[in-house]
C-alpha positions in Angstrom: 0.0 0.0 0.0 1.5 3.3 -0.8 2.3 6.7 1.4 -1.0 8.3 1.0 0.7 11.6 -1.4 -0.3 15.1 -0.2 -3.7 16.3 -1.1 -4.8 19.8 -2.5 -6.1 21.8 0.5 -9.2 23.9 0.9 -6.8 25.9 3.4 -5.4 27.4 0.4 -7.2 30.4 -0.9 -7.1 30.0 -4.4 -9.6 32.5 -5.3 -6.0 34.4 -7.2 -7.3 32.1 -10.1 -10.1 34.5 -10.5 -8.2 37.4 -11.5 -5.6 36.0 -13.5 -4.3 33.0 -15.3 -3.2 29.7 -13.8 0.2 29.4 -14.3 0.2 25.9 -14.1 -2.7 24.6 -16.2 -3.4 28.2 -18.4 -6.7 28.1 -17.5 -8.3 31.9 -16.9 -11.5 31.9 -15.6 -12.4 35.5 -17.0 -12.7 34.2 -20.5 -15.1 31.4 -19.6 -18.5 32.1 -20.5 -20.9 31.4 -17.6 -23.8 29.9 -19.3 -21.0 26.7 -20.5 -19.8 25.8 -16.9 -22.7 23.1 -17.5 -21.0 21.9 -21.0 -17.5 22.9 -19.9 -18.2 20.4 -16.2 -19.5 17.5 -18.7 -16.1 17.7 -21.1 -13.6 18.3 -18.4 -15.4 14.9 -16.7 -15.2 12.8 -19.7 -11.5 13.2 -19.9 -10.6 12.3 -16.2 -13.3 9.6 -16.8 -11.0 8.2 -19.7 -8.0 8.4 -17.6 -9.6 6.1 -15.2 -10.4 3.8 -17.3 -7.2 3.2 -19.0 -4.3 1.3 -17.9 -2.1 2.3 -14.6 -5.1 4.8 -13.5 -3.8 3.8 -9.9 -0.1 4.4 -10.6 1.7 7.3 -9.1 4.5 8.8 -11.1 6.6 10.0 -8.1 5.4 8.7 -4.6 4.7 12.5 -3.9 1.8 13.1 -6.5 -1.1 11.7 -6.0 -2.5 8.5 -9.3 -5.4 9.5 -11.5 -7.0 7.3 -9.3 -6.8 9.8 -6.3 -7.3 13.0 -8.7 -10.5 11.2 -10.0 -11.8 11.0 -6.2 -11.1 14.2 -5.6 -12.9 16.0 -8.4 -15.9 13.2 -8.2 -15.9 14.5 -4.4 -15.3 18.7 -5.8 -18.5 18.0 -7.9 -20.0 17.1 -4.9 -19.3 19.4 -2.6 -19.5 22.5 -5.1 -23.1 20.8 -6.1 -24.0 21.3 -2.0 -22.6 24.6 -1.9 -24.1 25.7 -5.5 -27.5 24.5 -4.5 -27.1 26.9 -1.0 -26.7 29.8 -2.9 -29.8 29.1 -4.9 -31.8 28.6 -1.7 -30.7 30.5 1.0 -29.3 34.9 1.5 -25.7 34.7 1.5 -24.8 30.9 3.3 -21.3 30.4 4.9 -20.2 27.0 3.5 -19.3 24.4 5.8 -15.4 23.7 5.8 -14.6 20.6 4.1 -11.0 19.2 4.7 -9.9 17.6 1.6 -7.0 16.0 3.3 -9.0 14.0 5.2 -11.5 13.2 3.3 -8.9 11.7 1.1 -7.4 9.9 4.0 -10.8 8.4 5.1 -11.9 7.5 1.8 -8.8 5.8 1.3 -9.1 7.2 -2.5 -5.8 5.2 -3.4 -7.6 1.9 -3.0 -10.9 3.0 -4.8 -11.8 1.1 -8.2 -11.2 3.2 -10.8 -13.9 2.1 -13.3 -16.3 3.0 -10.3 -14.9 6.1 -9.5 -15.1 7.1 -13.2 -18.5 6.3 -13.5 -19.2 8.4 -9.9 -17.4 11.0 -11.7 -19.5 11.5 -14.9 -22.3 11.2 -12.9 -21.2 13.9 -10.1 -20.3 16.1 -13.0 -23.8 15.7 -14.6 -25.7 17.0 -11.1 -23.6 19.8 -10.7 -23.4 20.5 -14.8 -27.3 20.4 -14.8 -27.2 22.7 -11.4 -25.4 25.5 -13.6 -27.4 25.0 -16.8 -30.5 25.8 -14.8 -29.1 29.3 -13.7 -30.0 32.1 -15.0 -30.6 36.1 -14.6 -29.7 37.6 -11.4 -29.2 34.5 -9.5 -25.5 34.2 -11.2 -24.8 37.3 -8.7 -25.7 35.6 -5.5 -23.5 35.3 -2.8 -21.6 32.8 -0.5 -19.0 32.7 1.5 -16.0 29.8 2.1 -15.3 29.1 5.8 -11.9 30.5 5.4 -14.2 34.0 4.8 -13.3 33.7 0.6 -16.8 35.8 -0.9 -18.6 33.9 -4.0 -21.1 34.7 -6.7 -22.6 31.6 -8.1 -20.6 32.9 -11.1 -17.3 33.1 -9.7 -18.1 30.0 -7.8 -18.5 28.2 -11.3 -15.5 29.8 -12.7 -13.1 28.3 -9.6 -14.7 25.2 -10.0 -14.5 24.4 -13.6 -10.4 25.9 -13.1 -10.4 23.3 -10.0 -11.1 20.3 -13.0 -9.4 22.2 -15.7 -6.2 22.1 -13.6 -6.7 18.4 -12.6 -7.1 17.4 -15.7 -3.8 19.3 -16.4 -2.8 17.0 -13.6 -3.5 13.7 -15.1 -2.3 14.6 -18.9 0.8 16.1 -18.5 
């Protein structure tokens, strides 16, 4: 059984990605339209699903990076939790998000020993909720507001933009 690899943290404030472009993966969220996020959720998906279906989707390259495998459980969980925090937006004036530790919900979930054809198919399915949360927004509700439990501010359209960069840069993660 391998060293479970460091996760990504929700500690981090990576709201930066907002403003300007991700070094790392190119993405930059100010050119993405909002009214794709739906389209954008269901492409990114298909090719981490793909990934996870092919051979050594379990394999680490270094012990210090985490397997497509473990990126696939992550974003399957991202879709999830963005899906929760998407829908309280939609429902309630301005909800503080519950923290979610990544860390150990990676740890708990053991994401290293998950199957990957599963976890592909929780993947596209995950990334078909939240993608058909986003198509169904419209008008003023793509300006209301949320806030992260480390006190980072969201619109429902910003909060689309970060996510779609969060599987943008993973996929980055498993191609490259």
């Amino acid at each position: 059984m391998p060293e479970p690899a460091a996760p990504p943290t929700d500690d981090k404030d990576w709201t930066w990605v907002l403003q300007r472009p991700c070094p790392e993966c190119g993405f930059d969220s100010r050119t993405l339209d909002p009214a794709t996020i739906g389209a954008r959720t269901r492409a990114e998906m298909a090719t981490i699903a793909a990934r996870l279906r092919a051979t050594g989707a379990a394999d680490r390259a270094t012990p210090q990076v985490w397997s497509p495998l473990e990126y696939g459980c992550h974003v399957r969980d991202v879709c999830r939790v963005f899906g929760g925090r998407l829908q309280l937006m939609l429902d309630e004036d301005d909800p503080r998000f519950a923290n979610w530790d990544q860390d150990e919900t990676a740890l708990t979930e053991r994401y290293w020993e998950q199957d990957p054809s599963v976890v592909a198919d929780e993947c596209e399915a995950a990334a078909d909720t939240i993608a058909r949360q986003f198509d169904a927004v419209s008008g003023d509700a793509w300006l209301r507001p949320g806030t992260r439990s480390n006190g980072s501010a969201f619109t429902v359209d910003t909060l689309g933009r970060y996510f779609v960069h969060d599987l943008v840069h993973h996929v980055h993660d498993i191609t490259s």
